[in-house]
Biotite code that builds the C-alpha atoms (Angstrom):
import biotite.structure as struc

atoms = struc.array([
    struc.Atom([-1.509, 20.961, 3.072], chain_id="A", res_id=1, res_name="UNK", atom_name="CA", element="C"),
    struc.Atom([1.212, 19.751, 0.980], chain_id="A", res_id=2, res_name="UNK", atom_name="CA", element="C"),
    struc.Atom([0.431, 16.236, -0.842], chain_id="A", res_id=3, res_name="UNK", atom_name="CA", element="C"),
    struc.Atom([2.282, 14.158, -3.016], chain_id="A", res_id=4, res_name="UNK", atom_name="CA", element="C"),
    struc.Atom([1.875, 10.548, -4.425], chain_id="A", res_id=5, res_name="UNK", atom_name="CA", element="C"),
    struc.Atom([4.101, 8.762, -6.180], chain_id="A", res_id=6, res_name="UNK", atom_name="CA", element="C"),
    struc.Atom([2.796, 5.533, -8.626], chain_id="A", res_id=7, res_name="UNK", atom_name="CA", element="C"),
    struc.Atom([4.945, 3.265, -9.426], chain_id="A", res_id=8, res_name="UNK", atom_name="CA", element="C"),
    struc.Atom([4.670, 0.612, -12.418], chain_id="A", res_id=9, res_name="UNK", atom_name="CA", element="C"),
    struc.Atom([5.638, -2.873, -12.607], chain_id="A", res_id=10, res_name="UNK", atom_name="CA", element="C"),
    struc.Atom([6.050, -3.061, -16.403], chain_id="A", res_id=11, res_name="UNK", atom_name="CA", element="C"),
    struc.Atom([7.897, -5.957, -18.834], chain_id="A", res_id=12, res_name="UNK", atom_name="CA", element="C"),
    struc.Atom([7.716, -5.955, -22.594], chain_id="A", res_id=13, res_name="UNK", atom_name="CA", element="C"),
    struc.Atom([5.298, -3.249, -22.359], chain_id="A", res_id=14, res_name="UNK", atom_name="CA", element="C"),
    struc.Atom([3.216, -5.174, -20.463], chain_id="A", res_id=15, res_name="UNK", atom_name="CA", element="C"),
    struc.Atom([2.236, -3.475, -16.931], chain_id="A", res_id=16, res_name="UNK", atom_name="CA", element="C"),
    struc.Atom([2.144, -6.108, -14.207], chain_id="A", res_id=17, res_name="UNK", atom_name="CA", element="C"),
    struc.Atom([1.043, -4.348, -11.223], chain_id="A", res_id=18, res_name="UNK", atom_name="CA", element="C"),
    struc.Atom([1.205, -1.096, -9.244], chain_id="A", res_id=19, res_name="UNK", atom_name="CA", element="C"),
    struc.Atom([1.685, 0.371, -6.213], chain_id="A", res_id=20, res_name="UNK", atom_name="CA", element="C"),
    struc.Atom([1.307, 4.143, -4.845], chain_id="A", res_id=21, res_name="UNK", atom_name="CA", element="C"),
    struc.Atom([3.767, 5.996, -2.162], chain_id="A", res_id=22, res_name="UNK", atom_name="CA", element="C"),
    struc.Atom([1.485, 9.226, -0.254], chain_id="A", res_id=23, res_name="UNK", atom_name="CA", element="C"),
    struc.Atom([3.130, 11.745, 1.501], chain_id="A", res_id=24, res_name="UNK", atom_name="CA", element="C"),
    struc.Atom([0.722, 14.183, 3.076], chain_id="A", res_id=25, res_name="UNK", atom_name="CA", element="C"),
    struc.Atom([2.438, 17.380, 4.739], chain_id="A", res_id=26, res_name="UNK", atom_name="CA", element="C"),
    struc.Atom([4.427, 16.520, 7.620], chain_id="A", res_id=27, res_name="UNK", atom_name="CA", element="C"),
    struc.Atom([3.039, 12.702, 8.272], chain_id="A", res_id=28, res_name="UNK", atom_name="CA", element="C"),
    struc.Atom([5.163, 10.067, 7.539], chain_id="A", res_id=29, res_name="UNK", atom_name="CA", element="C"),
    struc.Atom([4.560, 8.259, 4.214], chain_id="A", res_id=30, res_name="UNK", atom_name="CA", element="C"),
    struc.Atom([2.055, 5.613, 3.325], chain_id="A", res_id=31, res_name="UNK", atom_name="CA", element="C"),
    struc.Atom([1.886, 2.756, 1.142], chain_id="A", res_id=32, res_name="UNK", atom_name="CA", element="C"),
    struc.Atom([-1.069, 2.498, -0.485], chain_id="A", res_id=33, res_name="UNK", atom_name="CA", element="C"),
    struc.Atom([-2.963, 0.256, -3.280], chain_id="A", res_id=34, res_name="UNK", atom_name="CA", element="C"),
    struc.Atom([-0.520, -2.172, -3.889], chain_id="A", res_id=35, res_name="UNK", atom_name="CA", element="C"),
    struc.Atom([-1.633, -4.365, -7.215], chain_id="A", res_id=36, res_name="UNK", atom_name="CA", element="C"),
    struc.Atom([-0.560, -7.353, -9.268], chain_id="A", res_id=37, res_name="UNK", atom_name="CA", element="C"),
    struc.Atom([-1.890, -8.972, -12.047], chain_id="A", res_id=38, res_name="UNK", atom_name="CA", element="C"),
    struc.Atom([-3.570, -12.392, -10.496], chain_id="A", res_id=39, res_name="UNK", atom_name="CA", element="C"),
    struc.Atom([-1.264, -14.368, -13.406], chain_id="A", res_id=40, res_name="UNK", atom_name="CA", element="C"),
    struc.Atom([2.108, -12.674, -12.381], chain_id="A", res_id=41, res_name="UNK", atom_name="CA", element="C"),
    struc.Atom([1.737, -13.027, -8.694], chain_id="A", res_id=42, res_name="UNK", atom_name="CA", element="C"),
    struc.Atom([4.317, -14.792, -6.211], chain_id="A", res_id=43, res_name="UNK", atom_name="CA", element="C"),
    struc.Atom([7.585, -13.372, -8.299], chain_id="A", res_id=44, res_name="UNK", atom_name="CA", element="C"),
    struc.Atom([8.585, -10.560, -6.276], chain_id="A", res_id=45, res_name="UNK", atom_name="CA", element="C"),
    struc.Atom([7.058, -8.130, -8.055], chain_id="A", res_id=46, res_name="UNK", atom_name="CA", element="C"),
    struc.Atom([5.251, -6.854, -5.124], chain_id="A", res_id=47, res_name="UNK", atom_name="CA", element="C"),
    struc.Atom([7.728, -7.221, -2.790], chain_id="A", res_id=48, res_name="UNK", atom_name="CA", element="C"),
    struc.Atom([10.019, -5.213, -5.056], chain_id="A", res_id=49, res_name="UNK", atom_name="CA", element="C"),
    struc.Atom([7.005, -2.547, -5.812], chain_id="A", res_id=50, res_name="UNK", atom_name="CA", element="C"),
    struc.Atom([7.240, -2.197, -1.627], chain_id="A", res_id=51, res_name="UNK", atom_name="CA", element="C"),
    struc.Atom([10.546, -1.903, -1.498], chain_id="A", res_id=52, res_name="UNK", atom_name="CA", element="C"),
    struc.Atom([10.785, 0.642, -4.229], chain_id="A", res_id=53, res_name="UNK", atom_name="CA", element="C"),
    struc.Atom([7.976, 2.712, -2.328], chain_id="A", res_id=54, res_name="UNK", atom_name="CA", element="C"),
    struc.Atom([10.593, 2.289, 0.600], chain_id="A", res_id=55, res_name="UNK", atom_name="CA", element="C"),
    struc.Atom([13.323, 3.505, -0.753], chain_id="A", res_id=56, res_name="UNK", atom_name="CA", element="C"),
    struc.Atom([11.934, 6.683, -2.278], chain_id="A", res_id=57, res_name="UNK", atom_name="CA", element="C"),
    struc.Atom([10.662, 7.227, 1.445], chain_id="A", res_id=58, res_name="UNK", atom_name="CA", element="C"),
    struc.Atom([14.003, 7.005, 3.117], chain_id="A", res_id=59, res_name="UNK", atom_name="CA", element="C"),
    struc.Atom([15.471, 8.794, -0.194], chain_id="A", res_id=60, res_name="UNK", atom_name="CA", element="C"),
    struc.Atom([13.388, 12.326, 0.782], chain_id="A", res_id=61, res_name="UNK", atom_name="CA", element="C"),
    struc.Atom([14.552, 11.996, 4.535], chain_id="A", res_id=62, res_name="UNK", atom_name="CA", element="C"),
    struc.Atom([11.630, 9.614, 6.031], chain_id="A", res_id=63, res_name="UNK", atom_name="CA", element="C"),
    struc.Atom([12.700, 7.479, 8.992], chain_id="A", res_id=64, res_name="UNK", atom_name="CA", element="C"),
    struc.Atom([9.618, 5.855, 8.977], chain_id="A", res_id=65, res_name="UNK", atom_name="CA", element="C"),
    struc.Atom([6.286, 4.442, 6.726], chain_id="A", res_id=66, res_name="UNK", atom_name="CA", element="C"),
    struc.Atom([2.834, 3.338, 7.176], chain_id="A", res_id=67, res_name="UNK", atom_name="CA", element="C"),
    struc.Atom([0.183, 0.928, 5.660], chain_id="A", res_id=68, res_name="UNK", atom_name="CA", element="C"),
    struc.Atom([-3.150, 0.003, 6.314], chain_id="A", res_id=69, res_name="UNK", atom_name="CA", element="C"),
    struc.Atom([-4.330, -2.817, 5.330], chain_id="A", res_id=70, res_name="UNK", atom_name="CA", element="C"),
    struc.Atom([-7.730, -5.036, 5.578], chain_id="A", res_id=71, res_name="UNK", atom_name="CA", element="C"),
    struc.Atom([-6.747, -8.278, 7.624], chain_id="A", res_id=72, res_name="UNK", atom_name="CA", element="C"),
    struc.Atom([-10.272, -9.871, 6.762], chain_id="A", res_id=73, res_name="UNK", atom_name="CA", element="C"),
    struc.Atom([-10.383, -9.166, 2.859], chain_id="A", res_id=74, res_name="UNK", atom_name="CA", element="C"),
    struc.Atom([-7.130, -9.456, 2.525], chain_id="A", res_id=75, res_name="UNK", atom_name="CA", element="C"),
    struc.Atom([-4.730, -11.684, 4.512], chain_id="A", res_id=76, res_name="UNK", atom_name="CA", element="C"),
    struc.Atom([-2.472, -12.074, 1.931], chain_id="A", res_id=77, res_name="UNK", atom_name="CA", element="C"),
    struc.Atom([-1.171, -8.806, 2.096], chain_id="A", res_id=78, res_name="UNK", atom_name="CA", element="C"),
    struc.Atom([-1.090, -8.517, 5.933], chain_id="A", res_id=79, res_name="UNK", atom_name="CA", element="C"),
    struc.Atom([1.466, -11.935, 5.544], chain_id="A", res_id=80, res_name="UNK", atom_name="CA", element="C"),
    struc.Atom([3.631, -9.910, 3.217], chain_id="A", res_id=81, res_name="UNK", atom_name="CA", element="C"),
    struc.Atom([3.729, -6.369, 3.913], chain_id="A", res_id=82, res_name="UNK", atom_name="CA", element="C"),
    struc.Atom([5.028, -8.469, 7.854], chain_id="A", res_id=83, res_name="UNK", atom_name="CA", element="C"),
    struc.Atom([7.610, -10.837, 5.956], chain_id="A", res_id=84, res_name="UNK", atom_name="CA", element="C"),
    struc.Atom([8.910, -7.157, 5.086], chain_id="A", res_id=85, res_name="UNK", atom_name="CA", element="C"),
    struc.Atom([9.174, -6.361, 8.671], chain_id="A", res_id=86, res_name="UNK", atom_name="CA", element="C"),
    struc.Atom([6.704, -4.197, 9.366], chain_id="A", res_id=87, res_name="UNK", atom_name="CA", element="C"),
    struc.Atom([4.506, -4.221, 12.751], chain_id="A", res_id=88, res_name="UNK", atom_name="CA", element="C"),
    struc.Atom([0.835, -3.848, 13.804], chain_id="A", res_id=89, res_name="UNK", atom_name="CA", element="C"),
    struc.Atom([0.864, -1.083, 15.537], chain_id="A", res_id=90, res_name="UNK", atom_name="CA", element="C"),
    struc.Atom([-3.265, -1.056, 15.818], chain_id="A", res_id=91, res_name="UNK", atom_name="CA", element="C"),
    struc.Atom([-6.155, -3.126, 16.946], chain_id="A", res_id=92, res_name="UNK", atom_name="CA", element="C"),
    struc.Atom([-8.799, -3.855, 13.571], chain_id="A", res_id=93, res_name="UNK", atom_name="CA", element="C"),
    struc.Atom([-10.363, -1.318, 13.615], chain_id="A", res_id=94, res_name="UNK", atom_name="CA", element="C"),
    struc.Atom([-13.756, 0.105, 11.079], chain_id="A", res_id=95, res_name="UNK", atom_name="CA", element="C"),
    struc.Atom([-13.526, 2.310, 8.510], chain_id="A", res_id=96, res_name="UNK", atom_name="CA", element="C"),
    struc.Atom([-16.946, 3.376, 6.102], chain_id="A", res_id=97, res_name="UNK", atom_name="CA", element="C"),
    struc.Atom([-16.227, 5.072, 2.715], chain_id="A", res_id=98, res_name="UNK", atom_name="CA", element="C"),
    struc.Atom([-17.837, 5.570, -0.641], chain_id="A", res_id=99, res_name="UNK", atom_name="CA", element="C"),
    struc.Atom([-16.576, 3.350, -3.420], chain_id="A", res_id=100, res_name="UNK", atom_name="CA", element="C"),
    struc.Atom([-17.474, 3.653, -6.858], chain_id="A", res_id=101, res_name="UNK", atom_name="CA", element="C"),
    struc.Atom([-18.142, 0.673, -9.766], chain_id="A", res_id=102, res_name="UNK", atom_name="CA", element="C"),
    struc.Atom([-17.028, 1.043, -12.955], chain_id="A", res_id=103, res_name="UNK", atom_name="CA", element="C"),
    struc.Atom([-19.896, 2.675, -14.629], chain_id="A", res_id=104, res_name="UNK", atom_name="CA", element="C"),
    struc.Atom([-19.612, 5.216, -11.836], chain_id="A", res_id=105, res_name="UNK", atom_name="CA", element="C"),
    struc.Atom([-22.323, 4.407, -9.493], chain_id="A", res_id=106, res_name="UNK", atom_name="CA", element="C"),
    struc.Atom([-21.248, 4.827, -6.222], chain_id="A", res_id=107, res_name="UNK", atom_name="CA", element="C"),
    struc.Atom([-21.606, 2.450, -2.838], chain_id="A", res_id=108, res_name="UNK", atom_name="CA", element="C"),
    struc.Atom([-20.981, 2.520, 0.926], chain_id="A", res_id=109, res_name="UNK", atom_name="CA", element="C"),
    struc.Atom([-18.798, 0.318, 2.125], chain_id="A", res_id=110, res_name="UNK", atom_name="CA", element="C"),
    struc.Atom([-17.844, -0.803, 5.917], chain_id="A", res_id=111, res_name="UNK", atom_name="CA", element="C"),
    struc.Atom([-14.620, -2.557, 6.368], chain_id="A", res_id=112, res_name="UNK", atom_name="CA", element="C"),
    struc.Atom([-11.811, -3.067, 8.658], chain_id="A", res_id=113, res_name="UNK", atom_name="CA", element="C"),
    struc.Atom([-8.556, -2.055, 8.925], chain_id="A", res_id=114, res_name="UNK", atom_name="CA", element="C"),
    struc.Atom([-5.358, -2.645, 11.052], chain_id="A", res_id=115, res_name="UNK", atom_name="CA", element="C"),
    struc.Atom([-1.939, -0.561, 10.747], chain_id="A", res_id=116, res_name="UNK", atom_name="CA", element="C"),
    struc.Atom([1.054, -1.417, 10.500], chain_id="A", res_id=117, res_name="UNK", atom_name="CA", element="C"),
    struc.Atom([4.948, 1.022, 10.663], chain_id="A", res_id=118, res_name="UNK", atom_name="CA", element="C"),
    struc.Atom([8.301, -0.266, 9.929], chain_id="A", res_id=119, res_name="UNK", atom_name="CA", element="C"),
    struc.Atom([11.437, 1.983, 10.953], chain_id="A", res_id=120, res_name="UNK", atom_name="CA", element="C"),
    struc.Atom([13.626, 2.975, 7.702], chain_id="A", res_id=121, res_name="UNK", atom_name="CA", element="C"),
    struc.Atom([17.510, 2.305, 8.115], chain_id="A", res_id=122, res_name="UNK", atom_name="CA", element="C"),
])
């Protein structure tokens, strides 16, 4: 199957304020994943403009459409702004288990819920 992901960096003066990654796998519609800023640099657009970068390059290669999951219970914040960008739940919450890793390497299960949401590209 044919993957790609795209990472895109928020970066001024050399300084990288956050992150963001596009995933295209085969013939699904693209995802936005692991969206990231830097606590201090939050609420200036910067994710909002790392989402609608991720957008663009979507509708750029042909998409019509993109995806993102996100964790309404962790992380509500993101839920209220990947909507104010017009996209829609299109799932109940839902679980999801996977392995996560620290950083020294050790590895954890983790159980955690998700909901999804799609907006239509114009």
């Amino acid at each position: 199957m044919n993957k790609e992901i795209y990472l895109l960096i928020a970066e001024q003066n050399s300084i990288i304020l956050g992150f963001g990654l596009l995933k295209i796998k085969g013939t699904l519609h693209p995802k936005l994943s692991d969206l990231y800023v830097k606590e201090e640099y939050r609420g200036n657009g910067i994710g909002s403009d790392l989402i609608r970068c991720r957008e663009n390059i979507a509708r750029n290669l042909g998409y019509t459409e993109i995806y993102v999951s996100v964790d309404p219970i962790e992380n509500p914040k993101m839920v209220k702004l990947i909507k104010k960008h017009s996209y829609e739940t299109i799932s109940d919450p839902y679980i999801k288990k996977a392995i996560f890793y620290d950083s020294d390497g050790s590895s954890y299960d983790k159980t955690y819920q998700r909901i999804d949401l799609k907006k239509i590209l114009n």
